[in-house]
Backbone as numpy.savetxt, mean C-alpha at the origin, in Angstrom:
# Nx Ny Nz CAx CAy CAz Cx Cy Cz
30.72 38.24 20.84 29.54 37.95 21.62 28.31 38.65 21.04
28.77 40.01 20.18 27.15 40.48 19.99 26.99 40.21 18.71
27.65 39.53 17.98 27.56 38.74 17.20 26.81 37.66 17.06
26.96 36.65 18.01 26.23 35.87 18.29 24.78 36.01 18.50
24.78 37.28 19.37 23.17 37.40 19.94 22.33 38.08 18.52
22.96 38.90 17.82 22.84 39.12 16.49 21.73 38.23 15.86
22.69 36.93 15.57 22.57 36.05 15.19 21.19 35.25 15.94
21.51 34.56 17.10 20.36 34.05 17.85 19.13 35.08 17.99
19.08 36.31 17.87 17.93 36.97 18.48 17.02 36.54 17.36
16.91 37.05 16.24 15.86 36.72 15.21 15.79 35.47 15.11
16.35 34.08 15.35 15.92 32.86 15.77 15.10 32.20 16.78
15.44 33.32 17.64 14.45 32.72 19.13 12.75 33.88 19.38
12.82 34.72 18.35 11.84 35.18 17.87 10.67 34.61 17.12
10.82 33.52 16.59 10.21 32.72 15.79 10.23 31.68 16.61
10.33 31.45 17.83 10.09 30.26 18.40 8.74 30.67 19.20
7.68 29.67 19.48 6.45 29.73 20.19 6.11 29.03 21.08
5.48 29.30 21.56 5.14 28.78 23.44 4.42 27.27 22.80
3.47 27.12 21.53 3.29 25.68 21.36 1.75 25.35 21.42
0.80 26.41 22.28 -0.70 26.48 22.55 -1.45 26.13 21.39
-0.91 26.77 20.24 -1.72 26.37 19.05 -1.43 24.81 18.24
-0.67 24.04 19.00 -0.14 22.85 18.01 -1.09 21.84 18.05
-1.22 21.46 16.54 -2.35 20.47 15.61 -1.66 19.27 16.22
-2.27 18.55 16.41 -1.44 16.85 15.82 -2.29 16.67 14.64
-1.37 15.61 13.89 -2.02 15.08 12.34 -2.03 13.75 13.19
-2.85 13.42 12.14 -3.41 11.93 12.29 -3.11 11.07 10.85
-1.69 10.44 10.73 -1.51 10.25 9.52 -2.03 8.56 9.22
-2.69 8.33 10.46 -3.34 7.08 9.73 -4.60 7.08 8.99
-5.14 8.52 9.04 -6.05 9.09 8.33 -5.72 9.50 6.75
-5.97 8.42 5.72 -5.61 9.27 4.36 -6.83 8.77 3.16
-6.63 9.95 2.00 -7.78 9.79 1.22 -6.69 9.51 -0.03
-7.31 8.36 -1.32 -6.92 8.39 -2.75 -6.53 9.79 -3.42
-5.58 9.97 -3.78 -5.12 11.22 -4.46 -5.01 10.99 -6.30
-6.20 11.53 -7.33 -6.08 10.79 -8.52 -4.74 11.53 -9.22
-4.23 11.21 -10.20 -3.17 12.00 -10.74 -4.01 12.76 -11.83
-3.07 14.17 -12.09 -3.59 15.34 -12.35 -3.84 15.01 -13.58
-5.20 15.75 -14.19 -5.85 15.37 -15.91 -6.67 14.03 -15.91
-6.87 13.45 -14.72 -7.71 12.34 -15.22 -8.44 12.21 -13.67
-9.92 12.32 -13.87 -10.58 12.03 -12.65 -11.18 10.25 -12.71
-10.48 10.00 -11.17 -10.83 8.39 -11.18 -11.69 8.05 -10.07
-12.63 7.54 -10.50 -13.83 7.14 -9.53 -13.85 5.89 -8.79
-14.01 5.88 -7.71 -13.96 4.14 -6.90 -14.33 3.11 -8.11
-15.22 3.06 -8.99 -15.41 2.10 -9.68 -14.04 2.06 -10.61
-13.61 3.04 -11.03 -12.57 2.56 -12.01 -11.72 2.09 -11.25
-11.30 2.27 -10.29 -9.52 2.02 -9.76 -9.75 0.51 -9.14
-8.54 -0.19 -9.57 -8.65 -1.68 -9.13 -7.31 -1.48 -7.49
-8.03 -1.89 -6.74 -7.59 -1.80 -4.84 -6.74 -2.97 -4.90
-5.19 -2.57 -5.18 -4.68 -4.05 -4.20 -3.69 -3.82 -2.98
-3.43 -4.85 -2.27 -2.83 -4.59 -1.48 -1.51 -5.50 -0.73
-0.75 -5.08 0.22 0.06 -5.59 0.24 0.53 -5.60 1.87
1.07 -6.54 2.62 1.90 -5.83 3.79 3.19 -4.94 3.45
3.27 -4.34 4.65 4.43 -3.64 4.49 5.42 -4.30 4.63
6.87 -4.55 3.87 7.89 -5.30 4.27 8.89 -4.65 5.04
9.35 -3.68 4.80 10.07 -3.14 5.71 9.90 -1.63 6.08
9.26 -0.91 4.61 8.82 0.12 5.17 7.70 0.82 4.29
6.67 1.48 4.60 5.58 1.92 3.66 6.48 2.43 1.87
7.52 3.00 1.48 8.08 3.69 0.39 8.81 2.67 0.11
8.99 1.87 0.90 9.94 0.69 -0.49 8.89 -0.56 -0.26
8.06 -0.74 0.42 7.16 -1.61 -0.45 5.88 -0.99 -1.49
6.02 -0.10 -1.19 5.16 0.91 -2.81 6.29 0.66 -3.93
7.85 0.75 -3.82 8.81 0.63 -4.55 8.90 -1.06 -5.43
8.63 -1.84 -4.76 8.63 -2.65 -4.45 7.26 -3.47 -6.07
6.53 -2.69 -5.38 4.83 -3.24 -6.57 4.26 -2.39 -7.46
5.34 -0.97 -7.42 5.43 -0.63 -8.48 5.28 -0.44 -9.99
6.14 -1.51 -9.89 6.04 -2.57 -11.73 4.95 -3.02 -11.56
4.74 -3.52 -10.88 3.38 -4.78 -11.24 2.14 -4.15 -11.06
2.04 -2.56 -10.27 1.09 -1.66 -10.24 0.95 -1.25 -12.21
1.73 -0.72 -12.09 2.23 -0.32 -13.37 1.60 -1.00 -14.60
2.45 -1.96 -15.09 1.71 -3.55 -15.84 0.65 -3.75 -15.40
-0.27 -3.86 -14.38 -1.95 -4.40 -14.41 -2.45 -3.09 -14.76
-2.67 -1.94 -14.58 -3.03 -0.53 -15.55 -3.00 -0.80 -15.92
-1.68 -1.08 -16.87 -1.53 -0.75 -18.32 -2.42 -2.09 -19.16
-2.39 -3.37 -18.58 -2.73 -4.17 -19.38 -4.60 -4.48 -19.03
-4.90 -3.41 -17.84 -6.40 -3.37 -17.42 -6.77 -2.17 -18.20
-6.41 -1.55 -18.14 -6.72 -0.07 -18.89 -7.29 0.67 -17.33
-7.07 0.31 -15.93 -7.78 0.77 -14.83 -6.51 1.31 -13.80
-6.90 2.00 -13.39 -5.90 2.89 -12.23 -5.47 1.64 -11.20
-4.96 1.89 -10.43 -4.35 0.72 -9.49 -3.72 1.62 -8.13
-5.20 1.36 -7.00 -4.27 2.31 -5.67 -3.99 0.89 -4.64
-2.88 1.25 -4.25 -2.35 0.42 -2.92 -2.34 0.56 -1.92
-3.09 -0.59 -1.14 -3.52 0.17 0.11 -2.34 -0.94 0.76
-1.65 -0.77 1.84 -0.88 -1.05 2.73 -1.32 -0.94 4.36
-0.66 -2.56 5.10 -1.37 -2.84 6.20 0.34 -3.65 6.74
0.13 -3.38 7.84 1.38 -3.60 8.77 1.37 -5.73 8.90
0.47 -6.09 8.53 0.49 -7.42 8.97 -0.54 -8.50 7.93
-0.42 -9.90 7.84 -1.44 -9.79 6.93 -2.57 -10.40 7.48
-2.56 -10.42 8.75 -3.95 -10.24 9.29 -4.97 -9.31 9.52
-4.61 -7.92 8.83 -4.90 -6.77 8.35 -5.55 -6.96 6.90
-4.55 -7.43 6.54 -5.29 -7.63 4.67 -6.50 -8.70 4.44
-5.66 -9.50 5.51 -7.38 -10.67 5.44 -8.49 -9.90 6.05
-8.74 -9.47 6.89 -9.80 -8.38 7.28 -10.32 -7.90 6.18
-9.27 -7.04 5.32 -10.33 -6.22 4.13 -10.29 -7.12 2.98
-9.68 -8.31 2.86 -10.20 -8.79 1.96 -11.94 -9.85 2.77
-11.71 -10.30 3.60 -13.34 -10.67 4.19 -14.45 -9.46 4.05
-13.95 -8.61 3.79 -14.94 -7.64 3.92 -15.49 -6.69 2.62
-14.60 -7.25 1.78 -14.71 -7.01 0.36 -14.20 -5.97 -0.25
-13.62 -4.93 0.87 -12.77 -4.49 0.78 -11.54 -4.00 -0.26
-10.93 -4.95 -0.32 -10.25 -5.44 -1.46 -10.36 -5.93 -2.74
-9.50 -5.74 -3.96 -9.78 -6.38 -4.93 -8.64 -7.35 -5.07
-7.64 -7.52 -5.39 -6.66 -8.04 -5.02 -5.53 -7.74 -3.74
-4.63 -8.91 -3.65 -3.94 -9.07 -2.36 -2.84 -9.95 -2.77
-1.56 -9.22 -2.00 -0.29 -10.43 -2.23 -0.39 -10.87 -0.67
-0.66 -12.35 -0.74 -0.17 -12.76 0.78 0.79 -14.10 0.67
0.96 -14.28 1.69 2.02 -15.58 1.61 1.14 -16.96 1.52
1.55 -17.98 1.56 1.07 -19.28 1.51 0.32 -19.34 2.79
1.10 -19.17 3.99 0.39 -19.43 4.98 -0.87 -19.25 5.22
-0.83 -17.60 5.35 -1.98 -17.08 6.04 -3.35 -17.77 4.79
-2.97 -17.56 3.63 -3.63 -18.22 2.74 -4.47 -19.21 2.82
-3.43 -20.64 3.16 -3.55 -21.64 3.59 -4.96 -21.81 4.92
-4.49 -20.80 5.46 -5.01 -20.83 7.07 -6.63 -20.48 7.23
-6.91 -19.75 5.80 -8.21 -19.14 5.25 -8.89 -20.43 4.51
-8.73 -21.80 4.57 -9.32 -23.02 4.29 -10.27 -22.78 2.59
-11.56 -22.86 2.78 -12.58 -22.16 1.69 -13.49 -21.10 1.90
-12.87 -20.57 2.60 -13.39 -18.87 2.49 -13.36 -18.30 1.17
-14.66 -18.11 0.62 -15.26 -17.54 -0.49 -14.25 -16.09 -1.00
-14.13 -15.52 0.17 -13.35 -14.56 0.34 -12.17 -14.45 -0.01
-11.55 -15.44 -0.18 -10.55 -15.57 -0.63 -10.32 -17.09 -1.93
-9.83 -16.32 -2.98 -9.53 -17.08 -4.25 -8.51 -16.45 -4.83
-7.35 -18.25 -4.72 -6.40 -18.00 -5.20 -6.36 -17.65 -6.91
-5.48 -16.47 -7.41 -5.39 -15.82 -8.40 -4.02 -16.39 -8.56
-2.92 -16.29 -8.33 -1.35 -16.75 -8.90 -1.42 -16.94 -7.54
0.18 -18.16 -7.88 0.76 -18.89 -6.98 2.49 -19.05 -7.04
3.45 -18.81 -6.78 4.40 -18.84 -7.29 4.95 -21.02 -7.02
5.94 -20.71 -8.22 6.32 -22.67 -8.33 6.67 -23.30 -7.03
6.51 -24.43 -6.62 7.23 -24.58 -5.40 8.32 -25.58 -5.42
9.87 -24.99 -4.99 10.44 -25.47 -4.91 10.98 -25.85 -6.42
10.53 -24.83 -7.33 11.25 -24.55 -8.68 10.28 -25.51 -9.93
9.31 -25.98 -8.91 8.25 -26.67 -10.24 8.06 -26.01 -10.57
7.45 -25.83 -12.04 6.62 -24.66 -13.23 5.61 -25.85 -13.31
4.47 -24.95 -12.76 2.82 -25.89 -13.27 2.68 -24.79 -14.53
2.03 -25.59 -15.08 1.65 -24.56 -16.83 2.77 -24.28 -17.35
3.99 -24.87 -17.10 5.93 -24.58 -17.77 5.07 -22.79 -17.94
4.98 -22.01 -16.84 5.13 -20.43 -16.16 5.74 -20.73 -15.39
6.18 -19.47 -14.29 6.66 -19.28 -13.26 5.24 -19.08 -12.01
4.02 -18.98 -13.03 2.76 -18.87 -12.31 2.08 -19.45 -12.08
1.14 -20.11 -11.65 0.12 -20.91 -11.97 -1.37 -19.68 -11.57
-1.88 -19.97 -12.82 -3.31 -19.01 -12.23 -4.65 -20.07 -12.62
-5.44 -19.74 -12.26 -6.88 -20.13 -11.87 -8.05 -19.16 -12.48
C-alpha cells in the first residue's frame, strides 16, 4: 500500500485545478516555408483540395503531384484543404486560389464562371481525348 501512494503521490502533484487552460484554435494556421529557403506569397503556387477522408492522407494523397508541379514549375506548392467543395468554390470565386481538384459536378454546376477554368479533365468512361489520360486546355 505505501508503495502505491509512493508511486501516486508525485503524480497527483503535477495535476492542476485547470484556471490557466488556453484553448487553441486549430482552424487558425499560417504557411510554414521549409528551412534554407524563404518563400513569399508570390512564389508559392496555392492548390487545393477537399478532404477525403482525413486532413494527413489527403496531403498523402497530392503529394506526388505537389511534388512534380514544383519540380516542373520551379515554384513551392502549399495546400490548402476544405471539408467540402463548396468551400473550394468559395476561394476559388474569390481568387483565392490558384489551382483546385474538384469533381465534375460541382464543376459542371459553376456553368461560365470566369472563375473557374477547366485545366485537366480525366477520360470518360476510358476515352483518351489527345490518346492522354488528360485532356488539358
Amino acid at each position: 500500500m505505501r508503495v502505491a501512494v509512493l508511486i501516486l503521490l508525485p503524480l497527483l502533484a503535477g495535476c492542476d485545478s485547470g484556471s490557466d487552460t488556453q484553448v487553441v484554435d486549430f482552424s487558425r494556421t499560417s504557411p510554414v516555408a521549409k528551412p534554407g529557403r524563404e518563400t513569399t506569397a508570390q512564389d508559392q503556387l496555392t492548390m487545393a483540395a477537399s478532404a477525403m477522408t482525413s486532413p494527413q492522407e489527403t496531403f498523402l494523397a497530392y503529394a506526388q503531384v505537389m511534388e512534380y508541379l514544383a519540380g516542373r514549375l520551379g515554384r513551392p506548392i502549399g495546400l490548402v484543404q476544405r471539408k467540402t467543395y463548396a468551400q473550394i468554390d468559395q476561394l476559388l470565386a474569390k481568387g483565392e486560389l490558384d489551382v483546385a481538384f474538384v469533381c465534375s459536378g460541382p464543376y459542371a454546376a459553376q456553368g461560365r464562371d470566369p472563375a473557374f477554368e477547366l485545366l485537366a479533365a480525366p477520360p470518360a468512361k476510358g476515352v483518351q481525348i489527345t490518346r492522354r489520360p488528360f485532356a488539358f486546355q
